[in-house]
N, C-alpha and C positions, 0 to 999 in steps of 0.2 A: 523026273522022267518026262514030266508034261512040258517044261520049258524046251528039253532039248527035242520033243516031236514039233514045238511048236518053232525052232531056229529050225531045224528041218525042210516045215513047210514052207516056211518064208522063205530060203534060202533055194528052194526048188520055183521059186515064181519069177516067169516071165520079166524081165525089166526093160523097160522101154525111154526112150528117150527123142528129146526135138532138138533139133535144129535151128540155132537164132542165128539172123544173120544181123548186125549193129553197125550202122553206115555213121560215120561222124565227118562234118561237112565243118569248113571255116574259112575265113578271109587274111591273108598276110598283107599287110600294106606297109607301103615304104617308109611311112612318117604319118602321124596325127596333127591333128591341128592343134595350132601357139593357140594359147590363151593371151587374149592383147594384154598390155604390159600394164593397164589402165584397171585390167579385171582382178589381175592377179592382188590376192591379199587387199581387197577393197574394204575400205571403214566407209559403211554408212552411215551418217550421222541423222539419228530420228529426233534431234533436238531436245531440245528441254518442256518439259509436261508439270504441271502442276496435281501433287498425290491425289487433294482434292475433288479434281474431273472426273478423277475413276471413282464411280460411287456406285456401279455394281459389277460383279463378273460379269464380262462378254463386252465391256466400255472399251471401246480405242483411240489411241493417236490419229494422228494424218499420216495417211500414206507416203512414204519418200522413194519417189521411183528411180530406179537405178538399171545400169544392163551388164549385163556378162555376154562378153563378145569374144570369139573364139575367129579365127585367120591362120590366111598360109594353109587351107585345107587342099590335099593331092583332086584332085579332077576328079579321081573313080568315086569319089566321097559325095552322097546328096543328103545326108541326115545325119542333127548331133543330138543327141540324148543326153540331156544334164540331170544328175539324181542328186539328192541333199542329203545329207547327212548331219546329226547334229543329236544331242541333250533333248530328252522329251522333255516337257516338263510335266512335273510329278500328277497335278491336278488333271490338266488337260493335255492328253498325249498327241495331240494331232496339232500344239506349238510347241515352240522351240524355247528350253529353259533360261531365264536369265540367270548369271553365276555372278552377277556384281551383287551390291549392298540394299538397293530398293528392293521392298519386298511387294508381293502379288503382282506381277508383271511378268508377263511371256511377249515371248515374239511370236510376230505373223507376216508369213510371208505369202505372196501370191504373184500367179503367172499374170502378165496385166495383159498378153494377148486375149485369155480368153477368161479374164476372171475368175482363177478358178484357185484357191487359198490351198499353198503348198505343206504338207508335213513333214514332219521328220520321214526317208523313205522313200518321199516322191521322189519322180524324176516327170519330166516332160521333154517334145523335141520341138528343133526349130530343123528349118528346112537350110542345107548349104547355098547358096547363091553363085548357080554354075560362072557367073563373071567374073565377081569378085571374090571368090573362094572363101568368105565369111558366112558365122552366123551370128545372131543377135539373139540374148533370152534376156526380153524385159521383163522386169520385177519392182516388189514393190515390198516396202516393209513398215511394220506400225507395232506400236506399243499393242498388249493385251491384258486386259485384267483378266488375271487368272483365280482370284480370290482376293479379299478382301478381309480389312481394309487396305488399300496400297497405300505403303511408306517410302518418305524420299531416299535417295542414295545413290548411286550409279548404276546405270544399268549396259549389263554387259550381255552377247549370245555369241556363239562360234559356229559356222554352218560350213561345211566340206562339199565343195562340189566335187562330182567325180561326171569326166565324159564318154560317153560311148558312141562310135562311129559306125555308117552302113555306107 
């Protein structure tokens, strides 16, 4: 008897309600910008290292600079946003894992406009070039000891770039 005075009361109260109003705002544009034919599927090569050199975590290669250049961007377009994608690896998540046969080695990559050591995740922008409707993201890439001891053998990493337009 007590639950049904108690559905009773409840059901005798007031209910009130708001009002959302939810605006969704976006951009359609005719075409994106080519990635140049030079960027697409690029093999950097960071050369050969001897296991050796790396004799504590945090030892690196030489930097090998490289650029990813994007073109044929539409007029309305001033900014490209490239984000990375890629295998953490296990040790240190903020490089990128190598999946060949040497062991204790990650990769590291970084923006070489402004120095600044890319992870799995990042992304950064470069600005369109209203004349020549390109952009340029220079980079850079180097061995990483991730733990040790590092052993010889191939070293392999896979990075996805993906881009976004304003």
């Amino acid at each position: 008897m007590k639950y049904v005075a108690l559905f009773m009361l409840l059901a005798s109260l007031p209910a009130s309600a708001t009002d959302v109003l939810l605006s969704i705002k976006g951009n359609i544009y005719d075409t994106a910008c080519q990635v140049d034919s030079t960027s697409q599927n690029k093999v950097v090569d960071l050369g050969q290292a001897v296991a050796s050199e790396f004799k504590a975590v945090g030892d690196t290669g030489v930097w090998k600079n490289f650029d990813i250049t994007i073109s044929n961007c539409p007029q309305s377009l001033t900014l490209a946003t490239i984000q990375l994608e890629g295998l953490r690896d296990k040790l240190h998540p903020f490089k990128f894992a190598n999946t060949g046969t040497a062991q204790g080695l990650a990769l590291e990559l970084a923006d070489r406009t402004d120095s600044i050591i890319l992870a799995p995740e990042s992304r950064f922008n470069a600005v369109i070039d209203p004349v020549t409707h390109t952009a340029d993201f220079p980079m850079a890439a180097r061995y990483y000891a991730s733990h040790t001891p590092v052993s010889a053998g191939q070293f392999s990493s896979v990075v996805q770039f993906t881009f976004t337009y304003q």
